[in-house]
C-alpha positions as CSV (number, residue, x, y, z in Angstrom):
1,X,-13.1,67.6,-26.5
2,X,-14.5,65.0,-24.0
3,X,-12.2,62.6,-22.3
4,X,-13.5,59.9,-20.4
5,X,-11.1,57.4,-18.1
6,X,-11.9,53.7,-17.8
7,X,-10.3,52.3,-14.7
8,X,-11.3,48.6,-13.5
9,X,-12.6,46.7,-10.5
10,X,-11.0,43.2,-10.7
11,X,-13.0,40.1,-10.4
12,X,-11.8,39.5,-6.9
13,X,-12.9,43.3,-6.1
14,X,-9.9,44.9,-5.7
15,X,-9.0,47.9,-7.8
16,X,-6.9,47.3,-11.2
17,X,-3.0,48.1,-9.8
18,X,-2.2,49.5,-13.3
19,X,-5.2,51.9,-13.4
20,X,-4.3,52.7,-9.7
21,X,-1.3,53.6,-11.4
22,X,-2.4,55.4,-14.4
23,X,-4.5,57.5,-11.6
24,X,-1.7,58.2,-9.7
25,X,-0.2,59.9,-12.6
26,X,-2.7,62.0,-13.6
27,X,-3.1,63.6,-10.2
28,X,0.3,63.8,-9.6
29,X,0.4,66.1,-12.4
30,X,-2.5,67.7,-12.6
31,X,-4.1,66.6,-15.6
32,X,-6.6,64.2,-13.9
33,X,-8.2,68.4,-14.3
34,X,-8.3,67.6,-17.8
35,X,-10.5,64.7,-17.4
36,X,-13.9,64.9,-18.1
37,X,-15.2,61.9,-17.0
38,X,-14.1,58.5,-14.9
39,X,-15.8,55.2,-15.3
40,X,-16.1,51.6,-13.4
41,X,-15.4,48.6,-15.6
42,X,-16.2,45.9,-13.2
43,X,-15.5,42.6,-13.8
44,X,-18.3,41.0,-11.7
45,X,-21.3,43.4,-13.7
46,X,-20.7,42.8,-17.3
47,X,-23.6,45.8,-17.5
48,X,-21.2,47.9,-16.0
49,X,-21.1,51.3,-18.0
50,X,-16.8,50.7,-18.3
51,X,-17.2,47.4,-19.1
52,X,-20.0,48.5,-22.1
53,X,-17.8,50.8,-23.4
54,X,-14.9,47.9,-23.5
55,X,-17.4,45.7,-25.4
56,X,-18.5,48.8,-27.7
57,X,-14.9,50.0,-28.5
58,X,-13.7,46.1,-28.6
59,X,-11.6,47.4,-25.7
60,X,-9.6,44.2,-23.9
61,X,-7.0,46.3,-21.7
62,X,-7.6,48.6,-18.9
63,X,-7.3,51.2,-18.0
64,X,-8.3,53.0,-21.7
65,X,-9.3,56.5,-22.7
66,X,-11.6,57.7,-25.0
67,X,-11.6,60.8,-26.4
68,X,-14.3,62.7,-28.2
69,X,-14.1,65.6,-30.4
70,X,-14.8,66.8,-33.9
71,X,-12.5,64.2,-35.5
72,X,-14.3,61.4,-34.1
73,X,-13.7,59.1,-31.4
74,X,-10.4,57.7,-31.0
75,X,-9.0,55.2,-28.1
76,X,-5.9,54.9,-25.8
77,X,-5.2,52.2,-24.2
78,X,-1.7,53.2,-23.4
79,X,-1.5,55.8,-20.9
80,X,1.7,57.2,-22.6
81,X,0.5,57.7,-25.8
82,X,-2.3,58.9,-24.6
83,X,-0.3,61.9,-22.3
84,X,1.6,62.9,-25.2
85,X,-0.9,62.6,-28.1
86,X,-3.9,64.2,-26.2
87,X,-2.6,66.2,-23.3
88,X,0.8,67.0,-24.5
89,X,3.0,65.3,-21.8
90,X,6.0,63.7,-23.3
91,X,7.0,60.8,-21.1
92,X,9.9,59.5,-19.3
93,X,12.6,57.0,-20.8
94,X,12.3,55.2,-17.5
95,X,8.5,55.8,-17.4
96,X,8.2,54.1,-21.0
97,X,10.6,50.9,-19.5
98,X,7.9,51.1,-17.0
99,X,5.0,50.2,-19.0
100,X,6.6,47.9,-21.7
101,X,7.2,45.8,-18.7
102,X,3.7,46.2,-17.2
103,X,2.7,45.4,-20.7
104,X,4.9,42.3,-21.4
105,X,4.9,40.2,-18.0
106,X,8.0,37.9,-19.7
107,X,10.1,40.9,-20.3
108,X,12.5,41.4,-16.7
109,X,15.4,44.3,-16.4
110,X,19.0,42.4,-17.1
C-alpha cells in the first residue's frame, strides 16, 4: 500500500490551517510513520505536483489522501474516514463535531 498526503499552500502563501491540522494529527499519533509520501498543492503553480493530482483525481478539497494498493486507487478527502478506513483509528465524537464544522462554515455549536 502507498499513501500519499496532499496538504496546500494558499494563494496568499500561507499554509492550509486544515491541513496544518490534519498534520498535527498524524504526528501526534504517530501515524504520519505510515505515510509514504507528502505533497505541495499550491495555489499560485497550477503545475504543482498536489495540485495535478487534485485535477487528475477531480480533487476540490484539501488536504486529501490517496491510497494505492492492489484494489486500486481510492481517495480521502476526509481525514476521519480516512484514519479509520485505512489506518484503523476510530475517531473522537468531539473530533467528528470538529470537522463537520470545519466542513460546513454555517453550522456554529448552540
Amino acid at each position: 500500500m502507498k499513501i500519499t498526503f496532499v496538504k496546500k499552500i494558499l494563494a496568499s502563501g500561507e499554509p492550509c490551517p486544515k491541513c496544518a491540522d490534519v498534520e498535527a494529527r498524524l504526528n501526534a499519533s504517530g501515524q504520519m510513520a505510515r505515510i509514504d509520501q507528502t505533497v505541495i498543492a499550491d495555489e499560485r503553480d497550477p503545475a504543482s505536483p498536489g495540485m495535478q493530482l487534485a485535477s487528475q483525481h477531480d480533487v476540490k478539497r484539501a488536504p486529501f489522501f490517496v491510497v494505492e494498493d492492489d484494489a486500486g486507487t481510492r481517495i480521502y478527502t476526509v481525514y476521519f474516514k480516512f484514519a479509520k478506513e485505512v489506518l484503523g483509528k476510530e475517531s473522537s465524537g468531539t473530533d467528528k463535531a470538529k470537522e463537520i464544522l470545519n466542513d460546513n462554515p454555517d453550522l456554529d455549536f448552540i
